[in-house]
Every structure is written in C-alpha cells, then in structure tokens.
C-alpha positions in Angstrom: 8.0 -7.6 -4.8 4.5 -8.8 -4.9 2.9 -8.8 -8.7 0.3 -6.9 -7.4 2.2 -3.8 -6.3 3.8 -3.7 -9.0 0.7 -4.0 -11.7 -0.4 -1.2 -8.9 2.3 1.0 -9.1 3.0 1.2 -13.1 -0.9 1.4 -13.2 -1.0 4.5 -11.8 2.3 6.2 -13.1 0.5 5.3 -16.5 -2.4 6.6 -15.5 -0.9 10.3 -14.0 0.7 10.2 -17.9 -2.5 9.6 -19.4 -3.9 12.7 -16.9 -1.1 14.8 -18.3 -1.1 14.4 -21.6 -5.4 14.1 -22.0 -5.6 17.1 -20.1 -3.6 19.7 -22.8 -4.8 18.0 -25.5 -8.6 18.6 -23.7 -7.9 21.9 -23.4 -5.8 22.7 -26.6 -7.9 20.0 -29.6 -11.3 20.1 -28.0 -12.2 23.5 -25.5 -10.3 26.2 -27.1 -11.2 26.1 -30.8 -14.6 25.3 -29.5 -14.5 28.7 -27.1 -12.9 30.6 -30.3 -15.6 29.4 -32.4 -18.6 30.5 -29.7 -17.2 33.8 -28.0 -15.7 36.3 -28.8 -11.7 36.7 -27.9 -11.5 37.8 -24.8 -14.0 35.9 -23.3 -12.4 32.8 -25.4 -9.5 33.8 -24.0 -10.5 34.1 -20.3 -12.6 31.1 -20.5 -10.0 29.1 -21.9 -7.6 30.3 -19.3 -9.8 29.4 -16.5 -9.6 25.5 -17.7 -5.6 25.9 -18.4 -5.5 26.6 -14.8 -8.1 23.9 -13.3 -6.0 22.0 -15.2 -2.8 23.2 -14.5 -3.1 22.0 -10.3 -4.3 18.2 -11.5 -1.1 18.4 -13.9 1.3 19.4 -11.3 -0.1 16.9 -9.0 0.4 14.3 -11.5 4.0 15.1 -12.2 4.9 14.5 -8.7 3.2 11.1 -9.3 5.3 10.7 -12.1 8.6 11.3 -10.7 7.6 9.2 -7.8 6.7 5.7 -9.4 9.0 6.3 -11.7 11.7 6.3 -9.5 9.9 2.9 -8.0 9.7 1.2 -11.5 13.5 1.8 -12.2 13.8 0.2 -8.5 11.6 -2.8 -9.8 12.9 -3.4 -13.0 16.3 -3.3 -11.4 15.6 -5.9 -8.8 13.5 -8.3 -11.5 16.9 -8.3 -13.7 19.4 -8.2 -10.9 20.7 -5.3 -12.8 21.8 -7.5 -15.8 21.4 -4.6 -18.1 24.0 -3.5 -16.7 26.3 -4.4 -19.0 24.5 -3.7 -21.9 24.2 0.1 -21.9 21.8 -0.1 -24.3 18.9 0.2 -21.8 20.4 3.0 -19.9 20.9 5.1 -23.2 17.1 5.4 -23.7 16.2 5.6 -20.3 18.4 8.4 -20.1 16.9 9.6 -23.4 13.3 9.1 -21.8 14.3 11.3 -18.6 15.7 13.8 -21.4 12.1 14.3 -23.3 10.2 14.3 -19.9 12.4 17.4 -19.0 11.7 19.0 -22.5 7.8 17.9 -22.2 8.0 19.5 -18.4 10.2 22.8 -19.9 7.5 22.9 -23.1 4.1 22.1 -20.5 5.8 25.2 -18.1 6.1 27.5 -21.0 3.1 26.8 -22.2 1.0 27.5 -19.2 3.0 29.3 -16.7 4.7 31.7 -19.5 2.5 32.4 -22.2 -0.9 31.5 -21.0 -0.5 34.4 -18.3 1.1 36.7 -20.8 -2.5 35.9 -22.9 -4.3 36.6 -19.8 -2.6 39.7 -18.5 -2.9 40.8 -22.8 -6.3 40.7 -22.6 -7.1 42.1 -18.7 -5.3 45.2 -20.6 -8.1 47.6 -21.5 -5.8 49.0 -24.3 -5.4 45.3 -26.0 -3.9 45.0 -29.5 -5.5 41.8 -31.8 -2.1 41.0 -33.2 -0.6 40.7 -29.5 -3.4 38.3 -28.3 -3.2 36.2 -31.4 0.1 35.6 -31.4 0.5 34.7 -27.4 -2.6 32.3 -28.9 -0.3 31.0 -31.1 2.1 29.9 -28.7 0.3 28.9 -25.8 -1.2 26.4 -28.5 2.3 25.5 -30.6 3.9 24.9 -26.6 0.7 22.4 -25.9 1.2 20.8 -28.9 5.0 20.4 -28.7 4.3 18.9 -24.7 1.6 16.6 -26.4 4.1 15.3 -29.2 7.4 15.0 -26.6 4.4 13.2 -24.5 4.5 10.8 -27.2 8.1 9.9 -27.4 8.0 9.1 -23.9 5.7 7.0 -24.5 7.6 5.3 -27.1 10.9 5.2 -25.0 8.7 3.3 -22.4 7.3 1.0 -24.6 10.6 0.1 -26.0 12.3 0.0 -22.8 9.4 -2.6 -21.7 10.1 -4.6 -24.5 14.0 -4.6 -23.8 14.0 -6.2 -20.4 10.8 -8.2 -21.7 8.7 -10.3 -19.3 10.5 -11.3 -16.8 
C-alpha cells in the first residue's frame, strides 16, 4: 500500500478521535459551566442540551469513521508485518484491550447523551421540576462525559503503545 494512503487513512481516523473526544470535553469543561455561570438552570440546561445534541450527530458520524479506518489500519499493519505478531500475542492482548475501552468509551458517551442528557431535558420541560432532580441528572450527564473523556485517553495510550510495538516498519 502506497505511504500516502496510509498517512491518509490514520490521519483521519486520528482526527474523527480528536472530533470525539474535543467535542465532550467542549461541551462538558468549557460551555456548560460557562451556561451555569450566565443563566439560570433551565435555560443552562436547555442551552446546554441544544449543543450535546449538535454535537451528538458529528459524534456519531465520527464513530462510524472510527470503526471504519480502524478496521483498515489493522488491515495495514497486518500486511507491513506479514502478521509476524502473530506469534507474539503480546500485540493482540492490547489491541483487544483497546477495542475493550472503545466499547466502554462508546457505552459511557451513549449514557451520557442518549440516557441522561434527555432525562435532564425531559426534567426540566416538566413544569412541576424539582432542583434536586435536575442537579443530580447534571451530575451525571457531566461524571459520564468525563468518564468517555478519561476511557478516550487510554485509547489513546493503547494506540500509542501499539504503534511503538510493531515500530516503523
């Protein structure tokens, strides 16, 4: 495969990670606290909401991304080492591990805007809303961001170290 294609290929399944993971911690580090600190809660809320789901229709789209030159770097690395890794299970261990925390970061990114961030909107369309409610779906529509954000990260990590294993070849 050409060089070219392939700087082409991991350059954009980096750059659908980089999407993903910028765009919670856009919404949950920089907009919400500044919507909290400027409106008051349900207009926070709904405001905030709004962007979770702008957001959420990039993030989807860049999952599918995702899966797809991810499948297409395995297929690279694989043909660069003629599979040699094969007997060293070493590399297939934390790839493995790697798919494992992109399922949690998918499971924690779905709870956190498909689950709770329409339990916070439907909480506050409620004429009849308690505080205590709305502040602790708050809670953990930002705790799930956050735990998608840190998972994020230890993809990251696996990726890095699973680029340094078959090394530059």
């Amino acid at each position: 495969m050409f060089p070219i294609v392939e700087l082409f290929i991991r350059w954009i399944h980096l750059t659908a990670a980089i999407v993903w993971l910028g765009g919670i911690f856009l919404s949950i580090a920089v907009a919400t606290p500044i919507l909290r600190q400027h409106f008051q809660m349900v207009e926070s809320v709904q405001r905030a909401s709004e962007i979770r789901n702008r957001l959420r229709h990039i993030i989807r789209f860049t999952i599918h991304i995702l899966l797809i030159t991810g499948a297409m770097n395995l297929f690279i690395v694989g043909l660069k080492t003629q599979m040699r890794f094969s007997q060293d299970y070493g590399y297939f261990i934390v790839f493995i591990a790697k798919l494992v925390f992109v399922g949690l970061m998918t499971l924690f990114h779905s709870l956190h805007i498909a689950v709770f961030n329409r339990r916070l909107e439907s909480a506050v369309e409620n004429p009849n809303f308690d505080d205590s409610v709305v502040a602790k779906l708050q809670r953990k529509v930002d705790l799930f961001g956050i735990f998608t954000i840190g998972v994020g990260l230890v993809v990251f990590a696996c990726s890095l170290y699973l680029r340094q294993m078959i090394g530059d070849q």
